[in-house]
C-alpha positions in Angstrom: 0.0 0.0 0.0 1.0 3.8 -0.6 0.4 6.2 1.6 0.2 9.9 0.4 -0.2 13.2 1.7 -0.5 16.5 0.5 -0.4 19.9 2.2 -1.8 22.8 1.3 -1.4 26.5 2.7 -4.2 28.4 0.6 -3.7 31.9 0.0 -5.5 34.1 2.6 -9.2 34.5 1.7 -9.0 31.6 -1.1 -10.3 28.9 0.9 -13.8 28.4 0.0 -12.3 28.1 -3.9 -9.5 25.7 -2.3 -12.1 23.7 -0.4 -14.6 23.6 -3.7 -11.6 22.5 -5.7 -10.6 19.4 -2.9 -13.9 18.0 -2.3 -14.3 17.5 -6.7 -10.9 16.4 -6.9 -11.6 13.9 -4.2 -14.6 12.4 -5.4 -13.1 11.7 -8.6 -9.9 10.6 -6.9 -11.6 7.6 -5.5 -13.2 6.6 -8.6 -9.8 6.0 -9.8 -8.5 2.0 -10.4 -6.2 1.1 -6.7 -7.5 3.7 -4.8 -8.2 2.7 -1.0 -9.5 5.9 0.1 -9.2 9.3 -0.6 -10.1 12.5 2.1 -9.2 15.8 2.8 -8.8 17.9 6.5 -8.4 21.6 7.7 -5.6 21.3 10.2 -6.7 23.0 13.6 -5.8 26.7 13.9 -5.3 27.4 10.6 -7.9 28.1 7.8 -5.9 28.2 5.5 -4.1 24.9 6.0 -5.9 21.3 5.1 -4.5 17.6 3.9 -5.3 15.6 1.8 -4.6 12.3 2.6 -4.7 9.1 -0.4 -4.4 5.7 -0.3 -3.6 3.2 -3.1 -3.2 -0.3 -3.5 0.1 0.0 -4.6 2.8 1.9 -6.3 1.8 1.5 -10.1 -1.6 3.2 -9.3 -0.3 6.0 -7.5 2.0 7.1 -10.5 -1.2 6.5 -12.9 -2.5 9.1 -10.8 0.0 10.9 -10.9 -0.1 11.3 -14.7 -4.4 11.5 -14.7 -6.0 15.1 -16.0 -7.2 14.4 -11.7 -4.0 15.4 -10.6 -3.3 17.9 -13.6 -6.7 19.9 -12.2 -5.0 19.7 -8.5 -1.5 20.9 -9.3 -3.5 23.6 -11.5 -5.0 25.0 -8.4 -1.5 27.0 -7.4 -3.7 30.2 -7.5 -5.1 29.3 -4.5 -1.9 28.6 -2.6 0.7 30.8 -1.2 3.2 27.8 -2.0 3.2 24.3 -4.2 1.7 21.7 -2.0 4.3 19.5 -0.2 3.9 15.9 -1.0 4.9 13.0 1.0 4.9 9.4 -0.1 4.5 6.6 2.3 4.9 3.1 1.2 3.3 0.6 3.8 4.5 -3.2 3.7 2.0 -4.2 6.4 -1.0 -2.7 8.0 -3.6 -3.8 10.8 -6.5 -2.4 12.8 -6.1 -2.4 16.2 -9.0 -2.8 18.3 -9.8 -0.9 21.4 
């Protein structure tokens, strides 16, 4: 599995269009062959902060993604950002819930 996540740090009142452009990008994200899930978050404290977090099957489905008109419409939204989004890849060999 393949863990990603993306920060963003929106430009001061360009949330609302950062937030319009996540929750479409999401929906079609998980649409997408080998992806697990697909969210977004605000991080407390700061508007203008949220995550998106993605996870896929494995790492041949993440680079499809990668090269999708999805991702193209996400890395078009730099308007809306004071800086690119940092991107972080995780890969997982083994996972588990743990029950509490």
């Amino acid at each position: 599995m393949v863990l990603i996540l993306i920060r963003f740090n929106g430009k001061p009142g360009k949330r609302k269009e950062l937030i319009q452009t996540l929750i479409a990008v999401v929906e079609d994200v998980r649409k997408e062959n080998g992806c697990l899930q697909a969210e977004f978050f605000q991080t407390a404290g700061n508007d203008e902060n949220l995550l998106l977090v993605e996870e896929w099957a494995n790492r041949k489905y993440f680079e499809a993604h990668l090269r999708s008109d999805i991702f193209a419409v996400l890395s078009g939204a730099g308007s809306l950002m004071i800086e690119p989004p940092t991107i972080v890849v995780h890969s997982v060999d083994h996972s588990e819930k743990l029950k509490i």
